[in-house]
C-alpha positions, 0 to 999 in steps of 0.5 A: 793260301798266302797271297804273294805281292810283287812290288815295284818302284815307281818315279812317277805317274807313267813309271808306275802305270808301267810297272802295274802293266808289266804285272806289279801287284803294288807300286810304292812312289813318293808323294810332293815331300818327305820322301827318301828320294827328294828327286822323285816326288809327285802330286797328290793328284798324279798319285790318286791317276796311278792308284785308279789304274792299279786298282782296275787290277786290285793292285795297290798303291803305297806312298812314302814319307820315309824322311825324319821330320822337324818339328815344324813339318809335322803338320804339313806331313799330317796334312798330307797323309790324310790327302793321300788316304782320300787320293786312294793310297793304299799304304804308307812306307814311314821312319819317324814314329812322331806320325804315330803320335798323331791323328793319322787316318785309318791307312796301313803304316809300313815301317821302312828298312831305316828303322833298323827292322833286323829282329824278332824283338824290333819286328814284335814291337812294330807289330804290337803298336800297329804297323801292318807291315815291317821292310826287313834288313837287307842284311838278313840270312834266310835263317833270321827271317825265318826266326823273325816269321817263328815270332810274329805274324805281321807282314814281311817284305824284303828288297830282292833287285837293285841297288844295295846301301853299303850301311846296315839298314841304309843307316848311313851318315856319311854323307851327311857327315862330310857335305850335309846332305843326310840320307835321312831327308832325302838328299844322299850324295852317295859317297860310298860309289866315291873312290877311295884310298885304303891306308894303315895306321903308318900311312902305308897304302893298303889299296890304292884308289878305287870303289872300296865302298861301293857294291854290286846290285842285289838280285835275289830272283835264285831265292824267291822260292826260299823267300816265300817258305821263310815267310816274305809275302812282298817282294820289294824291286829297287829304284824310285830314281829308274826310268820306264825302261829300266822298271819294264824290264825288272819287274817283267823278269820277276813277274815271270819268275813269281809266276813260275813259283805260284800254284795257286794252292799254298802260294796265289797272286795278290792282284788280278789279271795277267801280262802280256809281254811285247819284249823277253825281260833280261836283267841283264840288259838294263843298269846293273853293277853286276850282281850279288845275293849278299849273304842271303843263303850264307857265304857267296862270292864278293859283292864289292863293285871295286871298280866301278859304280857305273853300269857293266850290263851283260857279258858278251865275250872276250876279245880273240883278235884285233885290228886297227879298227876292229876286234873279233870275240872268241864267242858268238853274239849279237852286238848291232850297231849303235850297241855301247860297250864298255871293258876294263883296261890294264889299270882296271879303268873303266872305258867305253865306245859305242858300235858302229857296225858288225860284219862278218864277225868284226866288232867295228867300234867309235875307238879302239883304245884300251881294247886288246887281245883278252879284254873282257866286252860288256854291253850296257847300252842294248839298241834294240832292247830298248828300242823295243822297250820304248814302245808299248812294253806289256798290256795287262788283262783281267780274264773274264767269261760271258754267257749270253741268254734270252730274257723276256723281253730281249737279251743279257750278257753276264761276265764273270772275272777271275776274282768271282766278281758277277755283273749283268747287264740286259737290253730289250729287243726283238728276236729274229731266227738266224738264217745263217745260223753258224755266221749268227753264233760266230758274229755273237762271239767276235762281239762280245769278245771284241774287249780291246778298250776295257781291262778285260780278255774273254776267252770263253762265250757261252751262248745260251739261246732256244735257237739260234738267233740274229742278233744286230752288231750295235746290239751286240756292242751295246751289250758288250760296253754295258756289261764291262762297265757294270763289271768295272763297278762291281769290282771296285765296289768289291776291291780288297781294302785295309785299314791301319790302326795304330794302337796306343799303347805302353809296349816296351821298347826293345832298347832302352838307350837311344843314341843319334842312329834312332833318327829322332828329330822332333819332339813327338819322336821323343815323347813316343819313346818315353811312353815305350821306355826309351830315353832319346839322350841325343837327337838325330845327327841332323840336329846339329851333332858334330859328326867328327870322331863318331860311327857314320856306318855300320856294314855287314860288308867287310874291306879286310874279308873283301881284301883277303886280310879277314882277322889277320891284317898285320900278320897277313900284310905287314900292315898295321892297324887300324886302317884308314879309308882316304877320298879325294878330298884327303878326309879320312875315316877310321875302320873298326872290324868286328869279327866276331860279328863279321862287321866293319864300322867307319869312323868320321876322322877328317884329316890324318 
């Protein structure tokens, strides 16, 4: 039975205390430094709190150290891996190979999307140096997942919801390009959600001003099915810079569909215990550009976000009158006061306004401007979703069942869970015959499966005794408390633990001449590729390369197909190439399709 593993994002201590409630079976967060998301680091200490309460469950609990490393920091990053191993983390998520030139401790290595893990002869080489784990290109088809899963055997993980990087692989150096702040170390200025002018050879303007750059949000839940056959075991939820709500509400919706899916015969859950929701997960009702499965199953629609980067939420219907302070929709719905809505107006600008009130069908809002007679109405602030998300959102229990018996000399309750962990726990006592048999019984159940302070839920009591028998309810609770906290221990004595071994070897690696895009940064990056058969002839751009006239990205997401000029620009348009993208700040940047290939790549070209 292959083990399925969903997993979740974690901003920090109570995101992910949240994430494993509403059924994580792993949890990845940033650790104090050198993770991609330089604003969502967290103590080693706050990470060893989130490993103990994911590990009362067997879930697990993986640290990423994604950024590229200098020199200079590789012996705090050394440091800090060996901090992590002690904290209880499960997992390391890398980019920099230098780590597999040093004394690492014996935890499972993951190789982040950011190496570029788009074949079968790049997943092969991880797997033969050590890596336990492989992040697959967003980009992939089902069909090359399943031609990398033929050829190996390592573990698959695939990003299946939020937000999707425009460039290959997140290998992006635009924003490094024009500001300095590199992706790569964690500090993204995310200038693809930046509006931008599309231009000729000419200066003729192709499109004008908007988000050419920018897409919509990835939502796979269609395909986990499909996922699971080609051989994907994680399934990987964006966002380690959403709040509690936000990852309430994904991962509820997920942990539900996965649930669906699992028969416990060819496909079983990777953790333990089950959620119990207080809220109907809708991943609409959270942040979401729209969605898009971005070519998984082949052609789709768009996945372009032309318009806005900002949050649309849910579609609630389209304006079917208007006054002067009110509109009424042309479908049925169930917008509240303090609702936000948001709709685009005739030049495609994004608006919104919060609800004041609903009566008798009439949507009164803070302001009517822009709204008209067909305006499309989008809810992305849902006031009681979110009021009920701001509470408890899920409680999650390992299911357990108890037997009761005599003993010599008093009674024992043993439990046993549903992972076939067994403990007992005996007190002594005398035994006095029930006089109110059928109440004794009751009591002895309601006790024993009275289990709102553990991990725990019982639904089955078995009560094996000669005759029925009275027994006190501190006796009893005593019992109970005992054997929940001999159950606890021999679950963690029994929790599944792996170790990473990296494996020093002469493995060729599967390109030969290494240009900036591999990221290589320190000395240790180098002498790794050497021993592999790779020559490094330029470091990482953030060493100090000048990024003008040089590929800042690679997308499988084409402008010219998104603008109905596939392959034909000038014959199409009149437009002649090569096109030209144009920011606010009159930097410009060179596009290059590659059709054959059906890739665009953009050139860093500053000025006209």
């Amino acid at each position: 039975m292959k083990r399925i593993e969903l997993l979740a994002p974690a901003r920090d201590l109570a995101t992910g205390i949240v994430a494993v409630d509403c059924g994580a079976d792993a949890v990845y967060i940033g650790a104090e430094r050198f993770g991609a998301r330089e604003a969502a680091g967290n103590s080693v200490e706050d990470i060893e709190r989130l490993a103990a309460h994911a590990h009362r469950y067997y879930a697990r609990v993986y640290v990423t150290l994604n950024t590229i490393l200098r020199d200079d920091e590789l012996p705090e990053a050394l440091a800090l891996t060996h901090r992590l191993y002690e904290a209880g983390a499960d997992g390391l998520i890398i980019q920099d190979l230098s780590l597999l030139e040093l004394p690492l401790p014996p935890i499972p290595l993951i190789a982040s999307t950011q190496m570029h893990n788009a074949t079968p002869e790049k997943v092969r080489f991880l797997e033969g140096v050590g890596f336990s784990r492989v992040i697959l290109a967003r980009e992939l088809t089902l069909d090359e997942i399943r031609e990398i899963r033929s050829q190996t055997s390592i573990e698959l993980e695939v990003f299946v919801h939020g937000a999707l990087c425009v460039s290959y692989s997140g290998r992006c150096y635009l924003s490094h390009a024009i500001g300095g702040r590199s992706g790569n170390r964690g500090q993204c200025a995310q200038p693809c959600r930046r509006p931008y002018q599309l231009r000729d050879s000419r200066g003729k303007i192709v499109k004008d001003f908007c988000h050419l750059l920018s897409l919509k949000d990835l939502n796979r839940s269609a395909y986990l099915r499909d996922l699971m056959e080609a051989g994907v075991t994680s399934f990987k939820i964006e966002g380690r810079l959403k709040d509690v709500p936000y990852v309430a509400n994904i991962v509820g919706f997920y942990r539900k569909a996965l649930d669906d899916l699992l028969d416990g015969k060819a496909f079983g859950k990777s953790s333990s215990g089950k959620s119990v929701f207080a809220f109907t997960p809708n991943p609409y009702k959270t942040f979401n550009r729209g969605y898009t499965s971005y070519g998984l199953s082949g052609e789709e629609g768009s996945p372009a976000a032309l318009y806005t980067p900002k949050s649309l939420g849910e579609r609630i219907g389209t304006v079917m009158r208007v006054a002067a302070d009110h509109f009424v929709l042309a479908e049925p719905h169930d917008l509240v006061g303090g609702d936000g809505i948001c709709f685009f107006d005739d030049a495609q600008h994004l608006c919104g306004t919060t609800i004041h009130r609903v009566q008798n069908g009439k949507v009164y809002p803070a302001k009517m401007e822009g709204v008209k007679k067909g305006t499309v109405i989008y809810r992305n602030h849902d006031h009681l979703f979110l009021k009920r998300l701001s509470g408890k959102s899920a409680e999650r229990f390992i299911g357990i069942a108890m037997t009761i018996a005599e003993t010599p000399g008093g009674f024992e309750v043993i439990a046993e869970d549903e992972d076939g962990n067994r403990a007992g726990f005996e007190l002594p006592s005398e035994k006095t015959a029930a006089e109110k048999k059928t109440e004794a019984l009751e009591t002895v159940r309601r006790q024993l499966t009275r289990l709102g302070d553990t991990p725990f839920v019982c639904d089955e009591v078995k009560i094996d005794f000669e005759m029925p028998l009275f027994l006190p309810v501190s006796l009893l609770n005593r019992l109970r408390r005992g054997v929940c906290g001999q159950l606890i221990e021999v679950r963690e004595a029994n929790r599944p633990r792996r170790q990473g071994c990296i494996i020093q070897n002469d493995l060729p690696y599967p390109y030969r001449d290494l240009d900036f895009t591999e990221n290589v940064l320190n000395e240790k990056a180098r002498a790794f590729y050497r021993r592999h058969g790779a020559i490094c002839r330029e470091g990482a751009a953030e060493s100090g390369l000048d990024m003008q006239g040089r590929r800042v990205m690679t997308a499988r997401y084409c402008i010219n197909k998104e603008l109905g000029l596939c392959g034909m620009v000038e014959a199409k348009s009149g437009f002649v190439e090569p096109l030209y993208l144009v920011d606010e700040d009159g930097r410009r940047f060179r596009l290059e399709f590659d059709c054959c290939r059906c890739r665009m790549a953009i050139y860093f070209e500053t000025h006209p």
